[in-house]
C-alpha positions in Angstrom: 0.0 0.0 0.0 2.8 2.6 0.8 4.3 1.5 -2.7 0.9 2.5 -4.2 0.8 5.4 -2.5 4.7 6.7 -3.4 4.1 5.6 -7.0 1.1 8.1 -7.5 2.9 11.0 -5.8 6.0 10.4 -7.7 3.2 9.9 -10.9 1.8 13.4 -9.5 5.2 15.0 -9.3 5.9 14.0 -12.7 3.0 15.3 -14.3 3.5 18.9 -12.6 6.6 19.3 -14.1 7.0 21.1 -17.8 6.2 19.2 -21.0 9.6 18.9 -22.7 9.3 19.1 -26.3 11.6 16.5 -29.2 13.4 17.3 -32.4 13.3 20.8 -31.4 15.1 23.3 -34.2 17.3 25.2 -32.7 17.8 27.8 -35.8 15.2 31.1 -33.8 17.1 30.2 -31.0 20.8 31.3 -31.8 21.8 34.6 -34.0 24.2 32.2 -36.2 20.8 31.1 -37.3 22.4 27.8 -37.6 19.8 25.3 -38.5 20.2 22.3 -36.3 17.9 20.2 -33.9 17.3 19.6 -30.4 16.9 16.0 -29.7 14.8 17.3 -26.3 13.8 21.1 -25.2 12.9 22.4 -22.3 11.6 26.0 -21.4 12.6 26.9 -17.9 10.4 29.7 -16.1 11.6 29.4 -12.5 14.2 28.3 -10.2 11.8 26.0 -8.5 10.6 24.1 -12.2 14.4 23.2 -12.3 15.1 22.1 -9.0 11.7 19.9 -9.4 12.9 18.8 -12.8 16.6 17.5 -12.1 15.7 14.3 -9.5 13.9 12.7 -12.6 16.1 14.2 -15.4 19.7 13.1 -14.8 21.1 15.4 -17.7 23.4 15.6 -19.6 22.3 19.3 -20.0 23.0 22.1 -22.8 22.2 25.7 -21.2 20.6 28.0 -23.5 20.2 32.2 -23.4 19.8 34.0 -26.0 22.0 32.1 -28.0 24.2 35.2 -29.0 27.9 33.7 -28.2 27.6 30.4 -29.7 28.2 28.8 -32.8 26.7 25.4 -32.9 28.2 23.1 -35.5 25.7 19.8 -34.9 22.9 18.6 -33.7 22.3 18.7 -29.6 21.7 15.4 -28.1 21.4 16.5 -24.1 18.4 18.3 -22.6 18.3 21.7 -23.9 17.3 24.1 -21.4 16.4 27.2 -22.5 16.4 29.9 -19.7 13.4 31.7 -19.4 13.1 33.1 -16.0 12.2 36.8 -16.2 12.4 39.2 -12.9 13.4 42.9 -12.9 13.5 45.1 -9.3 15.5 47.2 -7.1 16.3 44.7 -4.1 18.1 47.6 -1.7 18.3 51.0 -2.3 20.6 53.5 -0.7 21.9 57.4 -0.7 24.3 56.6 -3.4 23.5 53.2 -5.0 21.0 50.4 -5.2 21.4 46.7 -5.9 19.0 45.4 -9.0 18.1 41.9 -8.9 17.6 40.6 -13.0 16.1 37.0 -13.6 18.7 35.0 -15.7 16.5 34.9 -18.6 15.9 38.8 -19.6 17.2 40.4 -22.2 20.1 42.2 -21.5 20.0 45.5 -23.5 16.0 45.8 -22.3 17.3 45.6 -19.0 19.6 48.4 -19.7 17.3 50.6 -20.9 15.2 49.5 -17.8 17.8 50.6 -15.5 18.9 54.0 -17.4 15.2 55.2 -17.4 15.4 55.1 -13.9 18.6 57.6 -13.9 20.5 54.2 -12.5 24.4 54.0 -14.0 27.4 51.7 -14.6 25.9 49.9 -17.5 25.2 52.5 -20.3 28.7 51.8 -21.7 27.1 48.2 -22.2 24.0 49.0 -24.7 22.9 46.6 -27.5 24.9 43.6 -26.3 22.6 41.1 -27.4 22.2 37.8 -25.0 20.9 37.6 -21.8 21.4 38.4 -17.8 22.1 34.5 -17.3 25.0 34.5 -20.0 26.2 38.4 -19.2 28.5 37.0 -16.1 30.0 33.9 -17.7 31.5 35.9 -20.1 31.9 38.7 -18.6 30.6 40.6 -21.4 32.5 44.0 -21.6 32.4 47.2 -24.4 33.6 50.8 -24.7 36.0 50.7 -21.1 33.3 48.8 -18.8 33.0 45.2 -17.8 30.1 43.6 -15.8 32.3 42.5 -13.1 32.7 46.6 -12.6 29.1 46.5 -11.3 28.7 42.4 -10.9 27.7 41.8 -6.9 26.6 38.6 -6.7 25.0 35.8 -8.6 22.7 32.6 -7.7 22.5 29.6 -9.6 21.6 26.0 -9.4 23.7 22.9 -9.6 22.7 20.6 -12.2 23.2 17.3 -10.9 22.3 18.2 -6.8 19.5 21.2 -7.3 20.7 22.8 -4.5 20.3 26.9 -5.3 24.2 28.4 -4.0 25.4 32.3 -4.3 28.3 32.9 -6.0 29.8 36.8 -5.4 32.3 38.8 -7.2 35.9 36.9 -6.0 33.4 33.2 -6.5 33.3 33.8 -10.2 37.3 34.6 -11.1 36.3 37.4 -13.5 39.1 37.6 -16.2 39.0 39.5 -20.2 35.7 37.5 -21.5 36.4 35.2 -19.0 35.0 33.7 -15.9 35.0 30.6 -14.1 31.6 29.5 -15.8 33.8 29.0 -18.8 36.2 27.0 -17.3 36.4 25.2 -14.3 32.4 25.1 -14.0 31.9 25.2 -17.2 28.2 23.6 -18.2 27.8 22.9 -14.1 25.4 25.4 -13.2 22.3 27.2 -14.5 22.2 30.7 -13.3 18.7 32.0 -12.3 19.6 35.7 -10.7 21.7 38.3 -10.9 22.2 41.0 -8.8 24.5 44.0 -9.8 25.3 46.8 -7.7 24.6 50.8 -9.6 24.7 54.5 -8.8 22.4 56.7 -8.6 25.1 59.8 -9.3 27.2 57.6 -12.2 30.6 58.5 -13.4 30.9 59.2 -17.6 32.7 57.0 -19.2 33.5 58.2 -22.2 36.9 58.1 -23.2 37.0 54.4 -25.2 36.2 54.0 -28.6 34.4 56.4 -30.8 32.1 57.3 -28.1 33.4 61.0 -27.4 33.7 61.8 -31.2 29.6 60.3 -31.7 28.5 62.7 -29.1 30.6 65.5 -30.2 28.2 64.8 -33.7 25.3 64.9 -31.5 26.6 68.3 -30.0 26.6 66.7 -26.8 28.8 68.7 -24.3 27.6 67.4 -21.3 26.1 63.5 -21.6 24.2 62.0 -19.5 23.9 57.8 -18.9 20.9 58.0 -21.2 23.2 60.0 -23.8 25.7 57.8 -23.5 23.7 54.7 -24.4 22.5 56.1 -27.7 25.6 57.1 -28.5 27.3 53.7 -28.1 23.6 52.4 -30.1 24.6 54.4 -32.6 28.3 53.2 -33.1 27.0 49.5 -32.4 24.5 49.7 -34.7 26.6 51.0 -37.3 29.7 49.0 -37.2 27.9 45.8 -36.2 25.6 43.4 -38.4 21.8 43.1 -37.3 22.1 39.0 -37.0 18.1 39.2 -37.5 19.2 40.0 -41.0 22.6 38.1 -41.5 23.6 35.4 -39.4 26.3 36.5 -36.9 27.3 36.6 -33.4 28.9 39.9 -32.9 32.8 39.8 -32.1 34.2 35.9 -32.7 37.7 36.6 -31.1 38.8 38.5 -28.4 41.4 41.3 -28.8 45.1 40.0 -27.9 46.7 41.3 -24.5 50.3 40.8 -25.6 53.6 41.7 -23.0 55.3 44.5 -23.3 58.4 42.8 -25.5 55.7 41.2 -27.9 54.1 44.2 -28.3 57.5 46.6 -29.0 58.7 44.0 -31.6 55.2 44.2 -33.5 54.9 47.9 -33.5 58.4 48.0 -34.8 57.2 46.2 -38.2 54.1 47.7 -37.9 54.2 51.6 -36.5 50.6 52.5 -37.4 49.1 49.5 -35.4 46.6 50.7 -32.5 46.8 49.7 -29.1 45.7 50.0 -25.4 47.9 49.9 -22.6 46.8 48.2 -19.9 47.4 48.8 -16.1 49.5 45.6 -15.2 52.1 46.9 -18.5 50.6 44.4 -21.3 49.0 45.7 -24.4 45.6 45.2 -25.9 45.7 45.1 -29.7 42.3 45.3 -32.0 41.7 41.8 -33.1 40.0 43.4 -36.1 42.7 45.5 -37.3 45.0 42.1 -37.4 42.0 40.5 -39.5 41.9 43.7 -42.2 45.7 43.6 -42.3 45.7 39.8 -43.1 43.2 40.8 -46.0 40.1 39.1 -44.3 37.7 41.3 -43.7 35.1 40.8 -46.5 36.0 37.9 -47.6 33.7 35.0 -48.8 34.0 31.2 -48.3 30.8 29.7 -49.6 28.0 31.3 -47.2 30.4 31.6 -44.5 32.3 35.0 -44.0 34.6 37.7 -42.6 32.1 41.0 -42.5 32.9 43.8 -44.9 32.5 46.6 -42.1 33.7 45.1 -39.4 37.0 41.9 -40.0 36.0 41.0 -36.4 32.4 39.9 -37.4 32.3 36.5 -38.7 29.0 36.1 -40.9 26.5 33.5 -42.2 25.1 34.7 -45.4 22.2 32.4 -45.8 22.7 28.9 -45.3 26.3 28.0 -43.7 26.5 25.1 -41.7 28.6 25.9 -38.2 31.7 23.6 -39.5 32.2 26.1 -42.5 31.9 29.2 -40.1 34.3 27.2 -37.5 36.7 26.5 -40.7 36.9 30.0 -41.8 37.8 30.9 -38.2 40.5 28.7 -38.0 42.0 30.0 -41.7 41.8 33.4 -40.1 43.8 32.4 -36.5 46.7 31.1 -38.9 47.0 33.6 -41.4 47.4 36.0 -38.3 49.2 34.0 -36.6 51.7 33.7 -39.6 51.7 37.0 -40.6 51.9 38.7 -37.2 53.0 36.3 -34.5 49.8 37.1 -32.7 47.7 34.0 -31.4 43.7 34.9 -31.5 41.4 33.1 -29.5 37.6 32.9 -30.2 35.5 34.3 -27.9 32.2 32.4 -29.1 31.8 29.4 -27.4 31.3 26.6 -30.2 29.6 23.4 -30.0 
């Protein structure tokens, strides 16, 4: 009898839990717009629906956002599970700052928006990245001088194989240059549900990265405000960046070299003209891009697969690529670079 009656809880249990769906295309889901399947796909709208789901779903697991750093080169055979939990609110507020809680599954830039049109700063710099709050701290997702970790405070997420919900704060997640430890060590581990960032209420300008300071001088902007800023980095993203809604893309594929000191003399004494950012600890960024134009990449055509004719940094899908082709081209691009400069790029998209 007290079989019976654990059998129809667990039955009841079951039934509760969200209707996963099979052979699931996965081509609205990712900006590649790469057209491959999802043997199983699963919505996630809460904490609680994945902590109910993971005693009867043993994984293996594939974590979806907004499927913006990812280039996916075959069909997905684990669970996909396709963060959806949505939650937007000021969780302490103080004189000088407040702490905003974001569920892992909003969009970042509308977030954004949501927090400048309530006069709240640190992430204007930050505008249009496409992808999600989830994804935001596992790559540390950074643009025009800011980083998240700049404003990150803390993080909660759940463990895929116990379900237990743990906090992770700013020194837990081993923030590096589009790095974290999500990417690494705990890479594919957990599923993160909320983020909670820490902004001011009297911001600092940051304008002195990038084009930002010339595109408001256009504007005859003297004295910008957050909201100023973020149009103005719109502006320069939307023009120097492909809409993937209309070609296939996923923004930036590599990330811009930090080389030493040494490297860096020796290239700039074959190449004078190169630009570059120092950086506090003495190494020097280099624009990834600007090694792709000088290798002759940047427009280039392989099939559908491509380098972007505005922007070298920009790999494209033209219309019907499959993710090997796009990974291929990358790989052509690293060595002619790497030939032609000495200069190692690494991607910053996370393939599959």
């Amino acid at each position: 009898m007290l079989t019976d009656l654990y059998n129809a809880l667990n039955k009841k249990n079951k039934s509760n839990l969200p209707s996963i769906k099979n052979n699931i295309s996965l081509k609205p889901y990712n900006t590649f717009g790469m057209n491959v399947k999802a043997k199983r796909f699963l919505a996630i709208n809460s904490a609680k629906e994945l902590q109910d789901l993971i005693p009867s779903e043993k994984g293996p697991y594939f974590i979806l956002g907004g499927g913006s750093n990812m280039l996916l080169t075959k069909d997905v055979t684990a669970l996909v599970l396709k963060n959806e939990i949505k939650e937007k609110k000021i969780i302490r507020d103080f004189k000088n700052s407040v702490y905003v809680a974001a569920g892992g599954g909003e969009d970042w830039h509308q977030f954004v928006l949501w927090c400048i049109n309530k006069g709240l700063g640190g992430i204007e710099n930050l505008s249009l990245i496409p992808g999600t709050l989830g994804a935001a701290p596992i790559q540390n997702i950074g643009a025009y001088g800011v980083e998240l970790k700049d404003v990150f405070h803390a993080l909660e997420a759940i463990h895929l194989k116990t379900g237990k919900l743990e906090k992770f704060k700013k020194a837990d997640c081993q923030f590096a240059y589009r790095e974290s430890v999500f990417k690494r060590k705990l890479k594919g581990k957990y599923f993160i549900t909320r983020v909670i960032l820490k902004l001011s209420k009297s911001p600092k300008i940051n304008v002195s990265y990038g084009a930002i300071k010339n595109t408001l001088a256009e504007m005859k902007i003297k004295t910008p405000t957050i909201k100023d800023v973020s149009k103005a980095v719109i502006h320069i993203r939307s023009t120097k960046l492909p809409d993937p809604t209309k070609i296939g893309n996923s923004g930036s594929f590599f990330k811009n070299p930090e080389l030493s000191a040494r490297q860096f003399t020796k290239l700039q004494k074959a190449k004078p003209q190169i630009p570059h950012y120092p950086l506090p600890d003495g190494r020097v960024k280099v624009p990834a891009g600007w090694l792709i134009e000088q290798a002759g990449w940047k427009g280039k055509r392989i099939g559908d697969a491509g380098c972007h004719a505005k922007q070298a940094l920009v790999l494209v899908n033209h219309k019907n690529a499959k993710g090997m082709e796009i990974l291929k081209l990358a790989e052509k691009i690293q060595a002619s670079v790497k030939k032609r400069f000495g200069v190692a790029l690494s991607r910053e998209v996370n393939v599959f």
